[in-house]
N, C-alpha and C positions, 0 to 999 in steps of 0.2 A: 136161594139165588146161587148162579153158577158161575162160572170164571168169565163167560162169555159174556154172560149178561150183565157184570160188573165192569167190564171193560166196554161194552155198547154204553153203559151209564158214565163212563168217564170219557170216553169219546165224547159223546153227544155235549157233557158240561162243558167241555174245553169251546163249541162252537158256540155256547149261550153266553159265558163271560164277555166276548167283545158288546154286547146287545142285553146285559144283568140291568141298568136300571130301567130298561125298557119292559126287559123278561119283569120284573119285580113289580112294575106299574101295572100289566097288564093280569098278572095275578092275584093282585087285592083287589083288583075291577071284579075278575070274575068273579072270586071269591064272594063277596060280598052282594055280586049279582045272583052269586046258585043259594046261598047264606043268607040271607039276609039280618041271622041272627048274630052273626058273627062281627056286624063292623061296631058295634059297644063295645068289644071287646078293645077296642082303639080308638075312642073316643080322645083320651088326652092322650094317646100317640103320638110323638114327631115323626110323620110317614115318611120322610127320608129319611131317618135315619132306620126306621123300621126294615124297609126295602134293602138297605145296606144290610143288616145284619140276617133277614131272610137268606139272600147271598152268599154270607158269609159263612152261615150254620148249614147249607146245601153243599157250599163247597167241603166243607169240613168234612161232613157224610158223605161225598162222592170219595175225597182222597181218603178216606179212611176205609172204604169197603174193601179193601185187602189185611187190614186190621180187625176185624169184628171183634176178638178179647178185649181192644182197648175203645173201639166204639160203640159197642152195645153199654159198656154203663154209663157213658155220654151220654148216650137219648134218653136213656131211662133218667139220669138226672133232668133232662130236658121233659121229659114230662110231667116228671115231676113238681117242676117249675111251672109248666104251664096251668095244672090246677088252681094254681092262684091267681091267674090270671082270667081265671072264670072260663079256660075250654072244657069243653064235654067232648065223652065218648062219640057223637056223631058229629063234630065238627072234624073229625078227622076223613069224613068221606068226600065231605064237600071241600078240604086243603087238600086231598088227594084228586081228582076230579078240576079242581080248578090247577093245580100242578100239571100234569097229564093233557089239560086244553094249551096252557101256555107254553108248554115243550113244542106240541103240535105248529102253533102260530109261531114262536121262534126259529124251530129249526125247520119248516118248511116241507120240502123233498125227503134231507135226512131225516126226519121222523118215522121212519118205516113203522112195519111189523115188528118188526122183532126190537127195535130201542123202544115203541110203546111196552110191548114186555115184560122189556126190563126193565123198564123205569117201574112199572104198575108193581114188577115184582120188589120190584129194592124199596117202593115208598111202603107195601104191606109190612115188611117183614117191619122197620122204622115206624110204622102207626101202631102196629100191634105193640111191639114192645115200648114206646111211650103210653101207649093204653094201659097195659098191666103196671106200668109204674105208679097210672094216676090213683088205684087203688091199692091197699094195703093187701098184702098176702093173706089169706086166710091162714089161720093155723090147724 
């Protein structure tokens, strides 16, 4: 990911924050519409409060993508965590995919080419390394 494409990624969160519990509703719809395996995994969820902290942990990663030293072991804790929470390796395509529809439906117009992108680029580089976290290093 490049300077460019992390500033189209912070651009674009700044216009989803006024429209966040909206953006957050309509991304556990999708999710769980492309998924369908995925909504046990919220079964005794408080989905507001879930929503909130989706937001929260997005924002975190957008302002942090000029930090990468101090965010990449953020996610990697974070995936870590989410192992126990029973995700798998291919729930990350259908949280990527339903991410990347809800940008679209959020920001409308501003969704070009180039912030699809770079959002697609910045949520890979974020999947992959919570992927590698969810398993142990080989030695």
């Amino acid at each position: 990911m490049n300077f460019d494409q992390k500033q189209l990624v912070q651009n674009s969160w700044e216009k989803v924050l006024p429209i966040s519990d909206t953006a957050a509703t309509l991304f556990y719809g999708r999710l769980f519409e492309l998924d369908p395996s995925t909504r046990p995994l919220f079964k005794d969820t408080n989905m507001a409060q879930q929503r909130k902290k989706l937001i929260q942990v997005i924002g975190t990663v957008v302002n942090g993508l000029n930090r990468l030293d101090q965010l990449i072991p953020a996610v990697s804790n974070l995936g870590r965590r989410h192992v126990a929470y029973g995700v798998r390796d291919e729930h990350y395509s259908s949280v990527g995919k339903a991410l990347i529809w809800t940008l679209e439906q959020g920001l409308g117009a501003d969704f070009t080419p180039e912030v699809r992108e770079a959002w697609t680029t910045v949520y890979a580089v974020l999947a992959e390394t919570m992927k590698n976290a969810m398993t142990p290093a080989e030695v």
